[in-house]
N, C-alpha and C positions, 0 to 999 in steps of 0.2 A: 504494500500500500504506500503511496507519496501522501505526504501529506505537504499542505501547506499554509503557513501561518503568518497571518496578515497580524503587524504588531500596532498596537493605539490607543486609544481612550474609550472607556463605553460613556455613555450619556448624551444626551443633545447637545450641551456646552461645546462638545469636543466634535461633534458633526461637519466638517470640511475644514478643520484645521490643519494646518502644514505636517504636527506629530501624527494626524490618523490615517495617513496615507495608506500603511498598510492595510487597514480595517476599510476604505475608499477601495485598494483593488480587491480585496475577497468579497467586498458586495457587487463589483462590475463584475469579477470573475462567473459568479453564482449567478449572475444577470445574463452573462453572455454564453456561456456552460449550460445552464440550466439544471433541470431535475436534480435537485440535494433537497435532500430532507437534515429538520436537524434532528440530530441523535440523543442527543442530553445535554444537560447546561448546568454544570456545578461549578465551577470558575471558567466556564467558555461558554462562548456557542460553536458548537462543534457541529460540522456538518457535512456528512455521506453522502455520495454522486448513487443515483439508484440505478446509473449507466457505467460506472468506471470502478475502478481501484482508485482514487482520489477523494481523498479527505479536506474540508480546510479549518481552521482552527483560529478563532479569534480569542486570545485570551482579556476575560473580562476580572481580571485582576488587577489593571491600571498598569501601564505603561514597564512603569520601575521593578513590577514584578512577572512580567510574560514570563519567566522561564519558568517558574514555579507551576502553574498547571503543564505549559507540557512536558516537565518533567513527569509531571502525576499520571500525564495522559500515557510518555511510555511505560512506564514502571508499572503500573496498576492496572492500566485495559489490560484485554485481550485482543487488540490490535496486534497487529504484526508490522509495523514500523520500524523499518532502521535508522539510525542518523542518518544515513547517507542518501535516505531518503524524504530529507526534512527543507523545504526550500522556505527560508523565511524572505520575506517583504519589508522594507522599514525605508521612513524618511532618512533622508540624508543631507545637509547642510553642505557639506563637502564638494559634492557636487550641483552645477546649475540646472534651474529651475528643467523638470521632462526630463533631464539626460539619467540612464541607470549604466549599473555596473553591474556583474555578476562575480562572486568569489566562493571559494569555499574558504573556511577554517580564518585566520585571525584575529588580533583583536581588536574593541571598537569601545569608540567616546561615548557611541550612543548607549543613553542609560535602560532600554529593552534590549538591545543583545547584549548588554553586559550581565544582564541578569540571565537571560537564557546560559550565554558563557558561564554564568556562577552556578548554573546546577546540570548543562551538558557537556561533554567533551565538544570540541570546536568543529564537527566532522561536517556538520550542514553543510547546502548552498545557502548564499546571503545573497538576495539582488536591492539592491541599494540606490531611490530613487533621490531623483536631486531633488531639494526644497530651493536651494537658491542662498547666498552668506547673509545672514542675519547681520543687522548693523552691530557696530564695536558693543558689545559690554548688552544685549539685547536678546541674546541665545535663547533664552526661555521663555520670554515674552513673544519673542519672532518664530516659535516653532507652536505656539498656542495660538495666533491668529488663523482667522480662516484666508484662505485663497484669494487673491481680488480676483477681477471677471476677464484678464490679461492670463493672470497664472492659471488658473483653473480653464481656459479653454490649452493652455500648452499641456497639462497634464493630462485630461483627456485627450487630447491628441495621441499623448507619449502611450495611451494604454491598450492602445490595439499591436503595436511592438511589443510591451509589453507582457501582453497574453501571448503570444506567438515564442518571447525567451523562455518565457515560462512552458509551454508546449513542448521548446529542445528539450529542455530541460528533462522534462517527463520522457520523454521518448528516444532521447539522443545521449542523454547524459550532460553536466555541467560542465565539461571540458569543450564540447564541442559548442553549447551554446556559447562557452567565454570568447571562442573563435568567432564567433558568428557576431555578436552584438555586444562586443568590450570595446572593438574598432574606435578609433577618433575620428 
């Protein structure tokens, strides 16, 4: 089974803000994909394709702690999930506004994969969407705003590429997507 996990904020506060990017593609993912049911909801909404081997995983623990249920989610299902089957989604500052990366393993500023890192080995893919650099001294503030109507049409834009690395990904593996859409 692949799973994949959109990391973010649950609540309406947090609905098209720069940090819930990943929680933005598991709902276009499940929009465009279709047929998922969700399965159970103890710290996620977790949700089975009634057509595929694909899972996807919104952890609704708050940002600073995604690792902690899917930690829960390997260790305690009766999934059959390997790391290396785990492709997580997250903003990124790093990069500009639409552009992603794909990586496996390293480590990261961002405070949801650092927590996923503090209860998984680093064996994932990580696709890493750019929010755009927040102004000097403004990090937290500037990753809590939502989208203006400039950004948010290049992000949709960027999300039909998107579903498509994400696809290699499943089907090719993360080495060959890195080949295919890490390019400059």
């Amino acid at each position: 089974m692949k799973l994949l996990v959109g990391l973010g904020n649950k609540g309406s506060k947090f609905y098209g803000t720069r940090h819930n990017l990943g929680f933005y593609f598991m709902d276009s993912w499940k929009e465009v994909k279709g047929n998922y049911y969700e399965d159970f909801n103890i710290c996620t909404d977790f949700f089975r394709s009634k057509i595929s081997d694909i899972s996807i995983l919104k952890p609704a623990t708050g940002m600073n702690n995604s690792g902690i249920p899917l930690k829960q989610l390997l260790v305690y299902s009766s999934f059959n999930i390997h790391l290396k089957d785990i492709i997580i989604i997250h903003d990124d500052f790093d990069l500009p506004i639409g552009k992603f990366k794909i990586s496996v393993g390293g480590s990261s500023r961002h405070n949801g994969v650092r927590s996923v890192l503090n209860n998984l080995p680093d064996e994932f893919t990580r696709v890493r969407v750019g929010i755009g650099k927040p102004p000097e001294g403004r990090a937290v503030e500037y990753v809590l705003e939502k989208f203006n109507i400039a950004e948010k049409k290049i992000i949709d834009g960027t999300l039909e590429n998107l579903i498509k690395a994400i696809d290699v990904i499943i089907e090719c593996g993360s080495d060959k997507a890195m080949n295919l859409f890490n390019r400059k």
